[in-house]
C-alpha positions in Angstrom: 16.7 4.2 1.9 20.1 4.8 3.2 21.1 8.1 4.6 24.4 9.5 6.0 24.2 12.4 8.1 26.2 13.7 11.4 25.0 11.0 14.1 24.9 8.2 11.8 23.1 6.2 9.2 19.2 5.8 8.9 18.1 2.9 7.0 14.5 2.2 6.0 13.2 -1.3 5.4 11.2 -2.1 2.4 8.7 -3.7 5.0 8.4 -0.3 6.8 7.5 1.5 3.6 5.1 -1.4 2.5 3.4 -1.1 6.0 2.8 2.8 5.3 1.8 2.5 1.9 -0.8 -0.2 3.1 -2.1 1.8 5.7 -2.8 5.1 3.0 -4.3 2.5 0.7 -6.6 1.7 3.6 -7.4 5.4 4.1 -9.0 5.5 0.8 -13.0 5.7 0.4 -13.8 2.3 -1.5 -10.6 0.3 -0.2 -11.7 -3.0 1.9 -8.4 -4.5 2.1 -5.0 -5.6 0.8 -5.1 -8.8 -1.4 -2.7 -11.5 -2.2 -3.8 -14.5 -4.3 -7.3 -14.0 -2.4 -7.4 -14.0 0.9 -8.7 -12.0 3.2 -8.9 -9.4 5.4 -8.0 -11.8 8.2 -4.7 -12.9 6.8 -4.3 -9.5 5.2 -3.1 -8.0 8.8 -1.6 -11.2 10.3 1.3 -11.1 11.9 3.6 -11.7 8.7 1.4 -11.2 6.1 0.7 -7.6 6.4 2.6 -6.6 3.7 2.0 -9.3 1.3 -0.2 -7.3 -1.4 2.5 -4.8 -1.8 5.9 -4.8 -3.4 8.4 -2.2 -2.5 11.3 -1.5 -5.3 14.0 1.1 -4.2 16.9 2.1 -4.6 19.0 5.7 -2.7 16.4 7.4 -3.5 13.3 6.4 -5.4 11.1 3.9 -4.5 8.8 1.8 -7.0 5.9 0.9 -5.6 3.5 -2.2 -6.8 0.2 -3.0 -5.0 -3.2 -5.6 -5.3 -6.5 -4.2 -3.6 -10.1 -5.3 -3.2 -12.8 -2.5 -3.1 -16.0 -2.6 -2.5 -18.8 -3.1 -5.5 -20.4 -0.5 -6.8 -17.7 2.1 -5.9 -15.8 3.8 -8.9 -12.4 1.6 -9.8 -10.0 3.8 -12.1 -11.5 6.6 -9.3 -10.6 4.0 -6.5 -7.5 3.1 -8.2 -6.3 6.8 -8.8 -6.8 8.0 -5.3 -4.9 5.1 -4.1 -1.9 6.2 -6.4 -1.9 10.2 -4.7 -2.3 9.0 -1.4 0.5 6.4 -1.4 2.6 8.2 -3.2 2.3 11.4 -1.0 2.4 9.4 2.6 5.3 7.3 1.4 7.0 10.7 0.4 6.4 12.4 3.6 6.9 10.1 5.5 10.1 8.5 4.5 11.8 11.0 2.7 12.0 8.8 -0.4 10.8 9.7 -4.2 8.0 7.8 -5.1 8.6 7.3 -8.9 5.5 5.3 -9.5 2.4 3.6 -7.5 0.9 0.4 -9.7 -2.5 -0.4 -8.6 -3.7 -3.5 -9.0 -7.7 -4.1 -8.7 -7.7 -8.4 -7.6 -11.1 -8.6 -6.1 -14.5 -6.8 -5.9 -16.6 -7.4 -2.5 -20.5 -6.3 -1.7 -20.8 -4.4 1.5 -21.9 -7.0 3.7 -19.4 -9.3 2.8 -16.8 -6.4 3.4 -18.2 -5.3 6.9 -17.8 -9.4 7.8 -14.3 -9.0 7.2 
């Protein structure tokens, strides 16, 4: 996002809206963490991989927005999956000042509670 007004221009990374939408994913009842090609948690919020389980499309306006979750077993998926969606979508929009056209979930990995509180 690019905007023009009477001080200047404000620019928002992709990264920055990838970072927000990540931490309303996280927000979610049922989320554990971000996923990307399977690992975990750990690298999940490392220093440069923090935003690697979500893809940020934009353009003036409108952002796209594509992300991989694990949630825990035994919670409610599409329920999981939907709340994600609203959440994203709304924080990004707040937030950022952007249009969130669309928020694509997707569901990589399913982890039992223990497991989870490991992580």
């Amino acid at each position: 996002m690019s905007e023009n007004n009477m001080h200047g221009q404000i620019q928002i990374a992709d990264e920055v809206v990838g970072v927000i939408a990540v931490t309303a994913a996280l927000e979610v009842e049922g989320v554990v963490a971000g996923s990307h090609h399977g690992k975990g948690i750990t690298e999940f919020f490392g220093k440069k991989g923090h935003t690697k389980c979500v893809k940020v499309a934009k353009d003036e306006n409108e952002a796209v927005v594509d992300m991989e979750i694990i949630v825990k077993f035994g919670t409610k998926v599409q329920k999981v999956a939907a709340e994600v969606q609203e959440k994203v979508k709304s924080t990004v929009e707040t937030m950022t000042g952007l249009n969130v056209a669309v928020v694509n979930v997707s569901i990589t990995g399913v982890v039992k509670e223990a497991k989870a509180e490991e992580e």
